[in-house]
C-alpha positions in Angstrom: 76.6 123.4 -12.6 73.6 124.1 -10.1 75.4 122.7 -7.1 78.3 125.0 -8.3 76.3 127.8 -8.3 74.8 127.7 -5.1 77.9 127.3 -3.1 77.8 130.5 -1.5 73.9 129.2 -0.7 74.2 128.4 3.4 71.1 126.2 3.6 71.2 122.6 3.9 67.9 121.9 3.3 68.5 123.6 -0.4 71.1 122.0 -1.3 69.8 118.5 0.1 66.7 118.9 -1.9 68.4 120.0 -5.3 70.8 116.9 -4.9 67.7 114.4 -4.1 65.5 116.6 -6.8 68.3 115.6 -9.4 68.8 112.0 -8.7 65.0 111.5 -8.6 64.9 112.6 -12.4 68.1 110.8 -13.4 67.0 107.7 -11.9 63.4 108.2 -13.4 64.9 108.1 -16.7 66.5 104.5 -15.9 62.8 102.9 -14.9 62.2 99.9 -16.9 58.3 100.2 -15.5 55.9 102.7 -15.2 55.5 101.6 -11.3 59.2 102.7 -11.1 58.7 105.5 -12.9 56.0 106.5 -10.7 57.8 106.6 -7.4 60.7 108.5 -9.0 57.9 111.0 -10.6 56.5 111.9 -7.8 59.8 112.1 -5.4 61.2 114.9 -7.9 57.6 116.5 -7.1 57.9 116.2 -3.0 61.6 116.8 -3.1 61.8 120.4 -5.5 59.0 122.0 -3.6 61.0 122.6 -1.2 63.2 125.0 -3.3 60.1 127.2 -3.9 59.6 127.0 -0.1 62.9 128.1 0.7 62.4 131.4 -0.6 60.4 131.9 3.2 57.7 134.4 1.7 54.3 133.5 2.0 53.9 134.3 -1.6 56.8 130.9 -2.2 54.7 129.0 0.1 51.2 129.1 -1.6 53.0 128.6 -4.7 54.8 125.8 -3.6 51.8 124.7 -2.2 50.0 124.9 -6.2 52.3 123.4 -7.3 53.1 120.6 -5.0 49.3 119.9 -5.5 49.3 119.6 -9.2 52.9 117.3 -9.3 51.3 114.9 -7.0 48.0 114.7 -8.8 50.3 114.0 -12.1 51.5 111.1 -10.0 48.4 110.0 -9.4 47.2 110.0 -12.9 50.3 108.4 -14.1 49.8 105.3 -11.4 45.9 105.3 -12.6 46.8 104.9 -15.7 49.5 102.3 -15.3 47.1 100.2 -13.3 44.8 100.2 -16.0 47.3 99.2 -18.6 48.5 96.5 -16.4 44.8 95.1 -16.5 44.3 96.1 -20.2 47.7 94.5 -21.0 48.9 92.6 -17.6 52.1 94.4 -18.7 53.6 97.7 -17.2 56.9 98.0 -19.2 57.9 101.1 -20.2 59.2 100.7 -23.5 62.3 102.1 -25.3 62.8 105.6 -26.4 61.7 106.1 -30.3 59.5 102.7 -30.8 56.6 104.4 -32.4 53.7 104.1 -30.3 54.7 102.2 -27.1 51.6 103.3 -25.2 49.8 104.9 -27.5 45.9 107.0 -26.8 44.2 104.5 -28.4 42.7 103.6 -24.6 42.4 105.2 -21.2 45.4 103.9 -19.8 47.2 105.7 -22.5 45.3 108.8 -22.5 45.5 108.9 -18.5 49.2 108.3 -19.2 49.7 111.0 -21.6 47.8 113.7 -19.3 50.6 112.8 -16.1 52.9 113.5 -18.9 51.2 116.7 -20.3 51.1 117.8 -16.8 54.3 117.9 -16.1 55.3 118.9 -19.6 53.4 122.3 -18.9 50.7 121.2 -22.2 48.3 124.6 -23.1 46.0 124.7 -20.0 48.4 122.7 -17.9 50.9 125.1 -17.8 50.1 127.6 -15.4 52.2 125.7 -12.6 55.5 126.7 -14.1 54.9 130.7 -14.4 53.1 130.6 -10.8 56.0 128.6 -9.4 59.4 129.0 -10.8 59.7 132.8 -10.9 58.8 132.3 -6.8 61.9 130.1 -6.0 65.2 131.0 -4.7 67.9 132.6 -6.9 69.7 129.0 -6.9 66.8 126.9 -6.9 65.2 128.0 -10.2 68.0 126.9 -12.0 67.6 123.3 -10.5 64.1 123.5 -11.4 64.8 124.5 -14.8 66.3 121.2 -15.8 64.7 118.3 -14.2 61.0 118.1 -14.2 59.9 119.5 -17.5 62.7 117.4 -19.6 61.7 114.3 -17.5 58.4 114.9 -19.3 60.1 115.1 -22.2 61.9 112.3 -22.1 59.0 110.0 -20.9 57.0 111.4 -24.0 59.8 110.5 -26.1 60.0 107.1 -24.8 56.2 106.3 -24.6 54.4 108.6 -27.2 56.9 108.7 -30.7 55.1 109.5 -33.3 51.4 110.6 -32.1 50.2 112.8 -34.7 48.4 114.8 -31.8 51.5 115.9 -30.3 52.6 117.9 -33.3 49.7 120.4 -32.7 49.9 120.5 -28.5 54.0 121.5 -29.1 52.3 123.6 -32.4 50.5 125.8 -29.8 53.2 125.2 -27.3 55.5 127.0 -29.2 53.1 129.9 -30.2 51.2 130.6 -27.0 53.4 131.9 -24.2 55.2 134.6 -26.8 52.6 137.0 -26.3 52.7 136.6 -22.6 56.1 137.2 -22.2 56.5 140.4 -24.4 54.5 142.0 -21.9 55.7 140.6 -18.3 57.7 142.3 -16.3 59.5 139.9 -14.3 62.1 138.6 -16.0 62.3 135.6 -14.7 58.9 134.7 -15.1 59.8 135.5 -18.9 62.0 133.8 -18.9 59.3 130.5 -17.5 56.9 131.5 -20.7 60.2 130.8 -22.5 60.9 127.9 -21.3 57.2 127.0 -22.2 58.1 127.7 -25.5 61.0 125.9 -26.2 59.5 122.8 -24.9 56.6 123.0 -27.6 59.6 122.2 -30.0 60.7 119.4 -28.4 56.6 117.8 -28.3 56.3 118.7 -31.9 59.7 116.7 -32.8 58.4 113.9 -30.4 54.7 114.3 -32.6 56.7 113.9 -36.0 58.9 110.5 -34.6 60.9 110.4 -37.1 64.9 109.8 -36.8 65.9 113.1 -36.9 63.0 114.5 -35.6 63.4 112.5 -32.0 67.1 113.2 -32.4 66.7 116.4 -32.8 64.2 116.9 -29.7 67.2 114.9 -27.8 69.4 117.4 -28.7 67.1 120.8 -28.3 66.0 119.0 -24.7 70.2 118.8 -23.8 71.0 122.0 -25.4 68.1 123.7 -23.5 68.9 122.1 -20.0 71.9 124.3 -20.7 71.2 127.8 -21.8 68.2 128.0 -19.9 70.1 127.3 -17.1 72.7 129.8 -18.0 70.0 132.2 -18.5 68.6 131.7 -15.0 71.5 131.9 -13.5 72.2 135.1 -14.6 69.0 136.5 -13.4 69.8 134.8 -10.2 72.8 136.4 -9.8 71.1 139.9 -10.5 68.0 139.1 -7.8 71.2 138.0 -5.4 72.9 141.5 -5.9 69.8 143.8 -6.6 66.9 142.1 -5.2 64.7 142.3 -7.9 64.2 141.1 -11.7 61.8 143.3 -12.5 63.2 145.1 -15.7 61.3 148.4 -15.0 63.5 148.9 -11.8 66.7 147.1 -13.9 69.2 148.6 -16.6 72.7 149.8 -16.6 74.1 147.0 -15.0 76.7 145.7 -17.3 78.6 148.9 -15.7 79.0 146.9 -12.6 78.3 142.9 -13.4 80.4 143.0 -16.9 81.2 138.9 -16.6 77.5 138.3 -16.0 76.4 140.3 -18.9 78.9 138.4 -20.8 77.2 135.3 -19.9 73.9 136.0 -20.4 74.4 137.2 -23.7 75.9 134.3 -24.6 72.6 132.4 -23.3 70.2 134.6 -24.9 72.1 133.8 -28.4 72.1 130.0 -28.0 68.1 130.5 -27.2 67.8 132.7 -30.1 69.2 130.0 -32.4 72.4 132.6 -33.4 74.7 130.8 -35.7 78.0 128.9 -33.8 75.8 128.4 -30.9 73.9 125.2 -29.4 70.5 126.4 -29.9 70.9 127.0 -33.5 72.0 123.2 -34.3 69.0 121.8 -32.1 66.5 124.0 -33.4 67.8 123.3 -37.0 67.1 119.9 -36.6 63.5 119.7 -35.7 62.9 122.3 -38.5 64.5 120.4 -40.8 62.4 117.3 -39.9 59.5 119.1 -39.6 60.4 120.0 -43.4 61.5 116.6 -44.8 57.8 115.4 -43.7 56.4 117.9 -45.6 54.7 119.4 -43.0 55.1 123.0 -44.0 52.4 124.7 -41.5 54.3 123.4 -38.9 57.5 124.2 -40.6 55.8 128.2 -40.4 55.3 128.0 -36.7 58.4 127.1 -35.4 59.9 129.6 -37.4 57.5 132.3 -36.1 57.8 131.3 -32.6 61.9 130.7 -33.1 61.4 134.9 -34.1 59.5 135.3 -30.9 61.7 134.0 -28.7 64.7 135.9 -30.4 62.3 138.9 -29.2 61.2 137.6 -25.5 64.5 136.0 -24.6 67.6 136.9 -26.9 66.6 140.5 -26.4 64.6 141.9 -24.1 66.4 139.5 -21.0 69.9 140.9 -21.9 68.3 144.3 -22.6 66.0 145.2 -19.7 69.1 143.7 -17.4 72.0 145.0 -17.8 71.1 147.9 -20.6 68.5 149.8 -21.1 67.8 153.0 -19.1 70.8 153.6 -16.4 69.0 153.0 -13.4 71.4 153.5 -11.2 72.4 150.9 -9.5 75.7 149.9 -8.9 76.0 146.7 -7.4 79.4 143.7 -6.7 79.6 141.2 -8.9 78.0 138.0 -8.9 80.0 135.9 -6.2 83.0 133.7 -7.6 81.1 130.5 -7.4 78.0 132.0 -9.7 80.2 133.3 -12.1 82.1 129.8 -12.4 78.9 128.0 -13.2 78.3 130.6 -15.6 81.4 130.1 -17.6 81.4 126.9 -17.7 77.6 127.1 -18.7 79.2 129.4 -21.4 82.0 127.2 -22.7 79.1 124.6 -23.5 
């Protein structure tokens, strides 16, 4: 759906790094060692910079630079860590997804572990990468980057960390956190990177939990998510293709002239909002519900606060500031024929 959507895009070096970016994270997800894992870990770091860079700003470039810093030294943790395990354990298998405490933070290797993970994961504190970086990419390239480095986190946590009490309180505040932050940004993209913050806490508390429908449920939320978060910044890409901005003060009154893209974004912001009939509302459901079969009822209360936040941040206020709101004016084409494909079929999903 990303290469679809950046047809129009005549850059080779884009579309060569968001094809390399993508098999880097696929293939990480096949390592059977945490050496392998390494070298695909940090070539989805060296090869998705360059989609911040190709924005050619010098605002993209020191934010590429930030973050290209931090994904490396998340490699470098994760190899640190690795080579202590192999001496700990004189093992470095990566073990299979859901096996309740494969690695564990009951030693260094494991917390050092843990942190490459949290890095990448965007933990409270470790986050800041993804707001200073994302919102700073191309149009096309945000929506590359929306899929494949944080849910490679994801999935590694899944696989390595299943059931670590601690986890349920990092995705607790994960969840919380970046609500507040959003309510009152501008950008709407970068809203839409708190958001993205946010929905991951729910996949880290589901990990935390371990149970059978918790982890299946953070599968789900992470594969539902890839989606509609996609969908959602691709419809902002398409507006910042058209009107050069995102900013939702200088937005509004588009759906006069990009009625298919409103469509589609509407139909993004419900999934994230958990609407009934919609992806977002199954995954959700499920890590709630396993939240609540553990009897874990504080937990139970925060995801259903922070689902009500991001109902408000990212179910409204995207769709709202965009394409409604005040009239501001501007009457623009609509999105080019290969955007609005990837959008529909985003949709259809």
């Amino acid at each position: 759906l990303s290469a679809i959507f950046a047809l129009h895009v005549q850059d080779r070096t884009q579309h060569l790094a968001g094809i390399m970016y993508a098999g880097a994270g696929i293939a990480a997800s096949c390592a059977g060692d945490l050496v392998t894992l390494f070298v695909f870990w940090e070539l989805t770091a060296i090869s998705s910079v360059f989609l911040i860079w190709a924005s050619d700003t010098q605002r993209s470039y020191r934010a590429g630079m930030r973050y290209l810093i931090i994904q490396v030294a998340s490699g470098v943790l994760l190899l640190s860590g690795a080579i202590m395990r192999y001496v700990e354990t004189g093992s470095l298998s990566f073990g299979g997804m859901g096996e309740t405490g494969v690695i564990g933070i009951d030693s260094w290797s494991g917390v050092l572990i843990l942190l490459a993970f949290g890095i990448k994961c965007a933990f409270p504190l470790l986050h800041n990468w993804l707001q200073d970086s994302y919102p700073k990419a191309t149009a096309t390239g945000t929506v590359f980057l929306s899929a494949f480095t944080t849910k490679l986190a994801v999935y590694s946590l899944a696989r390595g960390f299943a059931g670590t009490e601690e986890l349920i309180w990092i995705g607790c505040t994960m969840t919380m956190f970046p609500i507040f932050f959003a309510v009152i940004e501008n950008d709407l993209r970068k809203v839409l990177a708190y958001s993205l913050n946010n929905q991951l806490g729910f996949m880290v508390v589901g990990i935390g939990i371990g149970s059978q429908l918790a982890l299946n449920g953070t599968v789900a939320h992470a594969f539902c998510h890839i989606i509609y978060k996609a969908l959602l910044f691709m419809s902002m890409g398409a507006v910042l293709h058209r009107v050069g901005t995102t900013k939702a003060t200088e937005l509004g009154g588009l759906h006069k002239s990009m009625p298919w893209t409103t469509v589609f974004c509407c139909i993004g912001a419900g999934s994230i909002a958990g609407f009934p009939l919609l992806s977002g509302f199954i995954s959700k459901s499920m890590i709630l519900t396993a939240a609540a079969e553990e009897h874990m009822f504080g937990v139970w209360i925060v995801l259903l606060i922070a689902s009500a936040g991001v109902m408000e941040h990212s179910g409204i206020k995207i769709p709202f500031f965009a394409f409604f709101a005040h009239d501001s004016g501007k009457r623009v084409k609509e999105a080019p024929w290969t955007m609005l494909v990837a959008m529909a079929l985003g949709s259809a999903l």
